[in-house]
C-alpha atoms as an extended CHARMM CRD file, in Angstrom:
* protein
*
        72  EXT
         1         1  UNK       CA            253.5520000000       76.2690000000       59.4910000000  PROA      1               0.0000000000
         2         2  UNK       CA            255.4140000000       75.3010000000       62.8550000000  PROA      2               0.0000000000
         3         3  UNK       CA            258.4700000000       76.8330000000       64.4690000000  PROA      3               0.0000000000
         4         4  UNK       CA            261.0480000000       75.1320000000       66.3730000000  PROA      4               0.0000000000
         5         5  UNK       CA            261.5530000000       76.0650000000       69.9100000000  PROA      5               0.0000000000
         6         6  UNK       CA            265.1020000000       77.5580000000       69.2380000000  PROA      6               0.0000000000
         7         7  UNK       CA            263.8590000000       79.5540000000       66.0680000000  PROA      7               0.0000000000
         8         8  UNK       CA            261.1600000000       81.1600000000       68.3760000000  PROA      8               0.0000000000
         9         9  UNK       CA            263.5330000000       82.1820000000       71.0210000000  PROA      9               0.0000000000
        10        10  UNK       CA            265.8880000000       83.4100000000       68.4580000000  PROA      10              0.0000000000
        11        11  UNK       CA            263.0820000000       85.6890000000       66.9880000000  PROA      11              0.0000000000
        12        12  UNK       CA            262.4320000000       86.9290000000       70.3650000000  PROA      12              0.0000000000
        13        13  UNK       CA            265.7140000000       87.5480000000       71.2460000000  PROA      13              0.0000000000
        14        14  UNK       CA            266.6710000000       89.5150000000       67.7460000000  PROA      14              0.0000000000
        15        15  UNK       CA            263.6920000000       91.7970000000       68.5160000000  PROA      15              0.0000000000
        16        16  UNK       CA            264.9790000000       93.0500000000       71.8690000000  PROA      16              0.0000000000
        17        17  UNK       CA            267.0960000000       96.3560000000       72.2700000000  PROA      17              0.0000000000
        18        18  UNK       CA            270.5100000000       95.2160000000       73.5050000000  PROA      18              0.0000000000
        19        19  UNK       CA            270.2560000000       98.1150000000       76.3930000000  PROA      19              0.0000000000
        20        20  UNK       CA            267.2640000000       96.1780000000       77.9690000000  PROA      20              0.0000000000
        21        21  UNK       CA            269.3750000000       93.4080000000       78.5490000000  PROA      21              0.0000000000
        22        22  UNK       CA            272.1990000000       94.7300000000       80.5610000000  PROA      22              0.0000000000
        23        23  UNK       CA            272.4650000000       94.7050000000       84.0950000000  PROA      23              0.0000000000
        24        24  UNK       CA            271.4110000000       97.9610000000       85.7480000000  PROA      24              0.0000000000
        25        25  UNK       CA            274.5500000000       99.5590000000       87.6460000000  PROA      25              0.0000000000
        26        26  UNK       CA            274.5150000000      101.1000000000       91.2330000000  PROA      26              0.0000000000
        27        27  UNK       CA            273.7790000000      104.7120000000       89.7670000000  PROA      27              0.0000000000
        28        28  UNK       CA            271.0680000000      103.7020000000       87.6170000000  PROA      28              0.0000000000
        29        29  UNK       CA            269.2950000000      102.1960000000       90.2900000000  PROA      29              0.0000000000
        30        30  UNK       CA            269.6920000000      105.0320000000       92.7520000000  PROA      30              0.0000000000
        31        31  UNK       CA            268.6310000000      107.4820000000       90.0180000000  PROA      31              0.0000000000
        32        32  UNK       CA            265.4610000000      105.4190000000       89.1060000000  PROA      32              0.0000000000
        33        33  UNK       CA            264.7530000000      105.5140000000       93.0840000000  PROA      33              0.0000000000
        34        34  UNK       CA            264.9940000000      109.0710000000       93.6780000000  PROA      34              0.0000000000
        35        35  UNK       CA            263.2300000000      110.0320000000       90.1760000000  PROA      35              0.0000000000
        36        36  UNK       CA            260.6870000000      108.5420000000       91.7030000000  PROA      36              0.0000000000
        37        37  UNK       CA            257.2520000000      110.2590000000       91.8960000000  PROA      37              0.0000000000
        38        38  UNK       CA            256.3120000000      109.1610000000       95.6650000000  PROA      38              0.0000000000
        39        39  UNK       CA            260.0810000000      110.1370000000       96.3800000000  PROA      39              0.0000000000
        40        40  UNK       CA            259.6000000000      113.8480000000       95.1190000000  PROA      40              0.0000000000
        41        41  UNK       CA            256.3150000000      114.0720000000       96.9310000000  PROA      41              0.0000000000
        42        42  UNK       CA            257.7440000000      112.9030000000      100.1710000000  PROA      42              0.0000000000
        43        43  UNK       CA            260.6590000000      114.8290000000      100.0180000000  PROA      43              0.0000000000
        44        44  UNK       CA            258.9340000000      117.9610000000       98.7360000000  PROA      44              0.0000000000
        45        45  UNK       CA            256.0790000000      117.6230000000      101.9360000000  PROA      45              0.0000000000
        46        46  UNK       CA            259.1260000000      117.5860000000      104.3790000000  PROA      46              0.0000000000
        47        47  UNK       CA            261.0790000000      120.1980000000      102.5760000000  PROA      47              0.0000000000
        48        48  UNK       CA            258.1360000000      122.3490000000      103.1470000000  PROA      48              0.0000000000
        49        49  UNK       CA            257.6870000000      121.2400000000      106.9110000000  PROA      49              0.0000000000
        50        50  UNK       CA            261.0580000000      122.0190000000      107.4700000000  PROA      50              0.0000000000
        51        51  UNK       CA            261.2520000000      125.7380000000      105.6230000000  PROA      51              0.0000000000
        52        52  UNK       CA            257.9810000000      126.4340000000      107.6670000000  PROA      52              0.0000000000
        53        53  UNK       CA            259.2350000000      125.2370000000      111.1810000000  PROA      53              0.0000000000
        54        54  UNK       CA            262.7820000000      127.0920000000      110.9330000000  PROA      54              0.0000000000
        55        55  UNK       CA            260.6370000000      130.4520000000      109.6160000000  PROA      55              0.0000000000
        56        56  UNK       CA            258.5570000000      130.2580000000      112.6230000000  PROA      56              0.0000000000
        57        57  UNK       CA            261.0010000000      129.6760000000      114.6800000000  PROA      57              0.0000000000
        58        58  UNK       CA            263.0770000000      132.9570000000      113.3270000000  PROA      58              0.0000000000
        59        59  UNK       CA            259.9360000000      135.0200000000      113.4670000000  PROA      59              0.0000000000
        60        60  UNK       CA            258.9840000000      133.9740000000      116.8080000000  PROA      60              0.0000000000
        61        61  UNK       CA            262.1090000000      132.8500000000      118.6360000000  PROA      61              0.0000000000
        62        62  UNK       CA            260.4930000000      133.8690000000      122.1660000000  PROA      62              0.0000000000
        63        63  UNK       CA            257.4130000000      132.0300000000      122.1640000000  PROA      63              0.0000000000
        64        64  UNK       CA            259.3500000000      128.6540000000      120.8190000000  PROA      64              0.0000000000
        65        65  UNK       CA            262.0000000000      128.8230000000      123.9180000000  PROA      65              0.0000000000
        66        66  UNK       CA            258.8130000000      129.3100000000      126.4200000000  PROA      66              0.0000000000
        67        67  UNK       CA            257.3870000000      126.4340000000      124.1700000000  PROA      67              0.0000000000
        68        68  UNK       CA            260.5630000000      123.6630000000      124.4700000000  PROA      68              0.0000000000
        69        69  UNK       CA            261.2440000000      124.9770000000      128.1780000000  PROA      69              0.0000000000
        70        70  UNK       CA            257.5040000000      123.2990000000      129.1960000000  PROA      70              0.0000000000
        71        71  UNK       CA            258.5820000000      119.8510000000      127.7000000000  PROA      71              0.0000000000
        72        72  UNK       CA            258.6600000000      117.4730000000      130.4010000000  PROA      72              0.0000000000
């Protein structure tokens, strides 16, 4: 038995969840960026940097300054 074109895509169609269809808003699209995996890692790896550079730099605040003063 043979199908018509139009009855195929009408099958197709019926079978899809309505939400799939929509366009994706501006929020949807930035939350699908940052719930990104490689997003998290990134940001995680320079959160980290970041905690460890300003606790050095509170620990050792004397050796830092003698440190930036011998940048040319």
């Amino acid at each position: 038995m043979s199908y018509s074109y139009w009855r195929t895509e009408r099958l197709i169609l019926d079978a899809v969840d309505r939400r799939i269809l929509r366009r994706a808003s501006l929020s949807d699209r930035i939350a699908s960026a940052l719930g990104d995996t490689d997003v998290v890692v990134v940001a995680a790896f320079c959160a980290i940097g970041l905690l460890a550079s300003l606790t050095a730099m509170l620990m050792l605040p004397g050796e830092f300054a003698q440190a930036l003063q011998q940048l040319p």
